[in-house]
C-alpha angles and dihedrals in degrees: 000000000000139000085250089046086060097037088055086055105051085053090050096054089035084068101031107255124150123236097235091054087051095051094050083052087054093049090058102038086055091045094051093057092032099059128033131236094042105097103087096045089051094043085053094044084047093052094043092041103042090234134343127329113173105197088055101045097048086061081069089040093057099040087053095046091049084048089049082040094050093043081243090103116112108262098248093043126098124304118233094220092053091041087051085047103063103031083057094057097039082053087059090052087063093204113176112246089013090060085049094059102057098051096044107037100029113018092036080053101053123116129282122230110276088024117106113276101018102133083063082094094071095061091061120113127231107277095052098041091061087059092040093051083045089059101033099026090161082072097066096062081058099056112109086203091051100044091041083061110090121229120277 
């Protein structure tokens, strides 16, 4: 942890800010300069929204990476590969209120299966898959990598 780290803080808690809010802003803020096409979507969601809410931009941030996923995304939006990517990394991380984000604003949004984009959950690396299969554990019996592994 930084000096910065400690002075954020301290700003967070000075206007009464949780942590775990602050963690899910973060996530998209980070999002946003990590991976590229989502800046238009997130300068319209800070001007309806009056700031960041994560949950609610990351309904934005699944629908564009199913389109990417589905070849249907506008050219210069997100792609899905870069948006897994770092989701997947940030997962790893395991940061409270970022983390929840993630499961319950992307993962939980996902397609089902028959709807347009499931098969988007096999491309998801380790760390995400573990909460995906939490929240969808009928899926695991279906995944060809899972069930060619032989029982410990």
């Amino acid at each position: 942890m930084t000096a910065g780290d400690n002075e954020e803080r301290r700003d967070r808690k000075a206007h009464g800010v949780p942590e775990k809010a602050a963690a899910g802003v973060r996530l998209v803020d980070d999002l946003v300069a990590q991976v590229p096409g989502f800046e238009d979507a997130y300068e319209c969601h800070v001007c309806n929204e009056n700031g960041v809410l994560a949950h609610v931009f990351f309904w934005d941030v699944v629908q564009d990476t199913v389109r990417s996923y589905l070849g249907e995304g506008d050219p210069d939006g997100p792609a899905w590969r870069g948006v897994l990517a770092f989701l997947e990394e940030e997962t790893r991380r395991r940061v409270p209120g970022a983390i929840e984000v993630i499961v319950t604003s992307f993962l939980y949004d996902l397609p089902y299966e028959g709807e347009p984009g499931f098969g988007i959950e096999r491309h998801l690396g380790p760390a995400m898959k573990a909460k995906y299969l939490q929240l969808r554990p009928w899926y695991e019996s279906e995944d060809p990598v899972a069930a060619a592994k032989p029982e410990a």
